[in-house]
C-alpha positions in Angstrom: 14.8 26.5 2.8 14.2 22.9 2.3 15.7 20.3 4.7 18.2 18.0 2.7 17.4 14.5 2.3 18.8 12.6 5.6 21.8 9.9 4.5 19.8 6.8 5.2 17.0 7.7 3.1 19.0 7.4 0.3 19.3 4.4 -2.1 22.4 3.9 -4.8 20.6 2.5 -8.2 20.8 -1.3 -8.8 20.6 -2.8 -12.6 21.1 -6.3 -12.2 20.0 -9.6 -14.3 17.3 -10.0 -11.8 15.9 -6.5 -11.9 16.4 -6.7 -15.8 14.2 -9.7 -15.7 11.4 -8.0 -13.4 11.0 -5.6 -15.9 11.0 -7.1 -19.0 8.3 -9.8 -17.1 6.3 -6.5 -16.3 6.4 -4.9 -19.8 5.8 -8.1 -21.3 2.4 -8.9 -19.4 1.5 -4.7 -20.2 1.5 -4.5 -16.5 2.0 -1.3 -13.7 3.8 -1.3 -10.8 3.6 1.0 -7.8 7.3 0.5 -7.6 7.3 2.5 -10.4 4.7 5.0 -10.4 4.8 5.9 -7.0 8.6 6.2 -7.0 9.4 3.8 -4.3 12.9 4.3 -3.1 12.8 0.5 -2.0 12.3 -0.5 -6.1 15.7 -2.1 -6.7 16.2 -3.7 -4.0 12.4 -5.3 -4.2 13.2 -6.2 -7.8 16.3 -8.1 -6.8 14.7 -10.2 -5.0 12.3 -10.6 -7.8 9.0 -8.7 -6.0 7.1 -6.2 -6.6 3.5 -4.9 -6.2 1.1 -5.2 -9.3 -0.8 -1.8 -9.5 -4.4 -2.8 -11.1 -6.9 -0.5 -13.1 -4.6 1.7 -15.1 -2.2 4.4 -13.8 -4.7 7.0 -13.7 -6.5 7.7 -10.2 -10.0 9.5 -9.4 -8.5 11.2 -6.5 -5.8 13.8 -5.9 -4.2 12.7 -2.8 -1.5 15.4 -2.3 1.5 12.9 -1.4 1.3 10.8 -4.2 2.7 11.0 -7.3 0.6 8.7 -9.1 -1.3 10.9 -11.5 -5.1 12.3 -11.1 -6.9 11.8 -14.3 -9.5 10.2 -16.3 -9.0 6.9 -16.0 -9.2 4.5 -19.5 -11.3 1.4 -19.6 -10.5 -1.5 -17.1 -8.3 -4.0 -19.0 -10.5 -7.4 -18.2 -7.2 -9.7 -19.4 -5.1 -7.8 -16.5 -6.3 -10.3 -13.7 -5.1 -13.1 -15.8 -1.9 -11.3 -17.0 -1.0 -10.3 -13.0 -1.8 -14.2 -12.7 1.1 -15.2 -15.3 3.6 -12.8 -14.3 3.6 -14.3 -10.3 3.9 -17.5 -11.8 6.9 -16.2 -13.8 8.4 -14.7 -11.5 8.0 -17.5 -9.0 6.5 -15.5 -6.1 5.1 -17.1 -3.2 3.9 -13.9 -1.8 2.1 -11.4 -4.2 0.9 -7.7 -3.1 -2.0 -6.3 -5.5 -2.6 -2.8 -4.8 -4.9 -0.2 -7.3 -5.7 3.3 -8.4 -8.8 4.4 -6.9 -11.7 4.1 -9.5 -14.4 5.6 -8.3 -15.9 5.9 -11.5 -16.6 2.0 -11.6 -19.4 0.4 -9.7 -18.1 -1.0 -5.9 -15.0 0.7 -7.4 -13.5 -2.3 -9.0 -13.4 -4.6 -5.9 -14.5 -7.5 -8.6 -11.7 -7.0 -10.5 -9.2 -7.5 -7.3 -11.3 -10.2 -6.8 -10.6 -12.1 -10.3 -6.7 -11.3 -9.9 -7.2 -13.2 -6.9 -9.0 -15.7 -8.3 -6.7 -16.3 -10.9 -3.6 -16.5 -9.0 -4.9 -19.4 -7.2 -6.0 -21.5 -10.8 -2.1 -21.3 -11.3 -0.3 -20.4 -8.3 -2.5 -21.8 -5.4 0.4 -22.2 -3.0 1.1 -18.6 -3.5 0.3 -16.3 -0.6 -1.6 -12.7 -1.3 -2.1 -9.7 -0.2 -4.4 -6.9 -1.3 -3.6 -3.1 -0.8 -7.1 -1.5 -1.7 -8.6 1.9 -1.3 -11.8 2.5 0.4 -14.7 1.7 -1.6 -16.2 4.7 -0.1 -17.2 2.6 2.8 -19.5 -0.4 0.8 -20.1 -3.3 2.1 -21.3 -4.9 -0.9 -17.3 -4.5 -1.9 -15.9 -5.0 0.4 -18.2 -8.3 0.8 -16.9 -9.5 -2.8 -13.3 -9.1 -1.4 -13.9 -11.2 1.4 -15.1 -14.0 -0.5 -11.8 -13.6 -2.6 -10.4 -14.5 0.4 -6.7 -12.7 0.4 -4.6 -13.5 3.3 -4.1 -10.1 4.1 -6.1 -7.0 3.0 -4.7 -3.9 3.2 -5.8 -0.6 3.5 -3.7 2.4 4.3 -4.8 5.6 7.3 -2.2 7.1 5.7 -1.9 10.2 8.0 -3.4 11.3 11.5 -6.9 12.3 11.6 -5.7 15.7 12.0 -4.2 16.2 8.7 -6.3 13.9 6.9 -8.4 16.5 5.1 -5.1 18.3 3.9 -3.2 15.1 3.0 -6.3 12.9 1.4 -9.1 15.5 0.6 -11.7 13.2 -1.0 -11.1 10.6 1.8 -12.3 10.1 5.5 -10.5 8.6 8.4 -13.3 7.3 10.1 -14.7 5.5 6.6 -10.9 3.9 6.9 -11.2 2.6 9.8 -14.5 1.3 9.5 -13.2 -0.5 6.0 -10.7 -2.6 8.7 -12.7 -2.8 11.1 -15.8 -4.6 8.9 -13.4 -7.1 7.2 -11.6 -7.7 10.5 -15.1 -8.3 12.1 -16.8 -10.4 9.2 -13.2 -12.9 8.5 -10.6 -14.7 9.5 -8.2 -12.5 7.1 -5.5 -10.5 8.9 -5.7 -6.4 8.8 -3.0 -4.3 8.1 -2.7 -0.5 7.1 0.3 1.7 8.1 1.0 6.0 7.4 3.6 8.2 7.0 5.3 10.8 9.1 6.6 14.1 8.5 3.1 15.6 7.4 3.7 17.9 10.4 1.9 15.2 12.6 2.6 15.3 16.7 3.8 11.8 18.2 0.4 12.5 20.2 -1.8 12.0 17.1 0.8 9.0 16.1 0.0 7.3 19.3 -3.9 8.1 18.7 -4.0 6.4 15.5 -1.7 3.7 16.5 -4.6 3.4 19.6 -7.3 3.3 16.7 -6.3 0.9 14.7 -5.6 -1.6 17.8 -9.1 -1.0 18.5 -10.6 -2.4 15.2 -8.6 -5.1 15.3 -5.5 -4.4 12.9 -3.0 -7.4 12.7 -0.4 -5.2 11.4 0.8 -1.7 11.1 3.9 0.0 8.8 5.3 3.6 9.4 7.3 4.9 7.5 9.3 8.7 5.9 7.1 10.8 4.1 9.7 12.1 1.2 8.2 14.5 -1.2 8.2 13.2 -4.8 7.8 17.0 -6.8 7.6 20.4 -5.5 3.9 20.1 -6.4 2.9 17.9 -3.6 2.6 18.4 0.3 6.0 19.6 1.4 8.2 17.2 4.4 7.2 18.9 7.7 10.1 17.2 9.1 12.7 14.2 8.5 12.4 11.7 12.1 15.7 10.8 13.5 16.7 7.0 13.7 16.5 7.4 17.5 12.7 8.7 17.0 11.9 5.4 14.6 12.7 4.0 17.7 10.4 5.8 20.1 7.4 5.3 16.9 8.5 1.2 17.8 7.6 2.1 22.1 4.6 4.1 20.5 3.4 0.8 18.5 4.3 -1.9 21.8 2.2 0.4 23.8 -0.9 0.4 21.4 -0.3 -3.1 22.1 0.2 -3.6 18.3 1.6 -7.1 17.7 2.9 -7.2 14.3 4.8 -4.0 13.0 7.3 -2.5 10.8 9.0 0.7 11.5 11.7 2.6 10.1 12.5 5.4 7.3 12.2 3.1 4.0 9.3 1.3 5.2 6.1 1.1 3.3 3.5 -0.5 3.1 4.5 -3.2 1.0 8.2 -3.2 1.8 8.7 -6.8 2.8 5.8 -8.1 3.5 6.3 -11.4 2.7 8.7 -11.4 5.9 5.9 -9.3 8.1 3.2 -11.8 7.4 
């Protein structure tokens, strides 16, 4: 039988001017959002405050990550006006911290890490007070891309663990936790540009393998580190192993002070974009 949704994972639905005006900016410009696609319960309130996180290279991804409910598919040709368009719409919508995140294409060459790198670029032409952070996959480990990132020069690049090493394989089957840490670890070692990734819980994970991954990413350097629910978005994808208490968001926090991570954000509606203008 499946455990019921807990009452403070649960979000009433907001339609307001401001979230009206988020999505009509979004549509206008032709543009994704993982708001949308990945169902984030934190959508409304993220739109009302007139954020939200740009998803890049279509809504089709190369890999079946079996979380997620952004679809696995043959991806369409990159649109080369959406680094301008992504440009316009934080000008519109008058952010002064923008969060870029992708599909993973590994059909294109270094996996599109040029075309982050132009959405960056073309943010600054128009918005160069604007702060920004990328939310990338792995490049399978390149250094070339993750080079061209670099030179972008993001405030914060992102790059989700996701899970514990010991459910990696079941939760991201084309991915590697070592290749992810090593993707942190070269950018952390090769800039000044802060690091931040973060996971979910209730995979079926141990606070044992929490507090070894916490432990790993302190060791490459990470700046910053999210945790958050795992909540299933179909009956086709990995089911929730288990729904963490408030009282045990608190012991992930202990978990986090004694990796000696500085910069964190716990709780059940966290992810990894939720409110990062206030984390950075």
């Amino acid at each position: 039988m499946r455990e019921r949704l807990p009452v403070y994972l649960k979000r009433p639905i907001i339609d307001t001017d401001k979230t009206r005006t988020v999505r009509k900016i979004l549509k206008t410009k032709c543009l994704n959002t993982v708001c949308e696609n990945a169902r984030c319960p934190n959508k409304n309130e993220c739109y009302t405050k007139n954020t939200a996180t740009f998803l890049i290279m279509g809504n089709n991804c190369t890999r079946n990550c079996r979380y997620c409910n952004i679809s696995c598919a043959k991806p369409g040709p990159l649109d080369l006006n959406e680094p301008v368009h992504v440009a316009e719409a934080v000008k519109a919508l008058g952010l002064k911290y923008a969060v870029i995140t992708s599909v993973t294409r590994d059909d294109l060459p270094l996996g599109g890490a040029e075309h982050f790198a132009n959405c960056i670029y073309e943010i600054r032409k128009i918005s160069p007070d604007t702060k920004i952070e990328i939310l990338t996959p792995d490049f399978k480990g390149d250094k070339e891309a993750l080079d061209i990132i670099i030179e972008a020069k993001p405030e914060v690049f992102n790059h989700n663990i996701e899970t514990v090493k010991e459910l990696f394989k079941t939760a991201r089957p084309q991915g590697n936790y070592d290749c992810s840490l090593q993707v942190l670890k070269y950018v952390k070692q090769h800039s000044n540009i802060l690091t931040k990734s973060g996971l979910m819980v209730g995979l079926g994970e141990t606070m044992g393998q929490i507090e070894s991954t916490l432990n790993d990413l302190h060791n490459i350097g990470c700046d910053i580190v999210t945790i958050g629910q795992y909540i299933q978005p179909s009956k086709q994808h990995l089911s929730v192993a288990k729904y963490y208490t408030l009282e045990e968001f608190e012991t992930l926090k202990m978990l986090a002070n004694n990796a000696e991570i500085l910069h964190y954000q716990i709780g059940p509606l966290v992810r990894s974009s939720y409110r990062a203008a206030e984390l950075f």
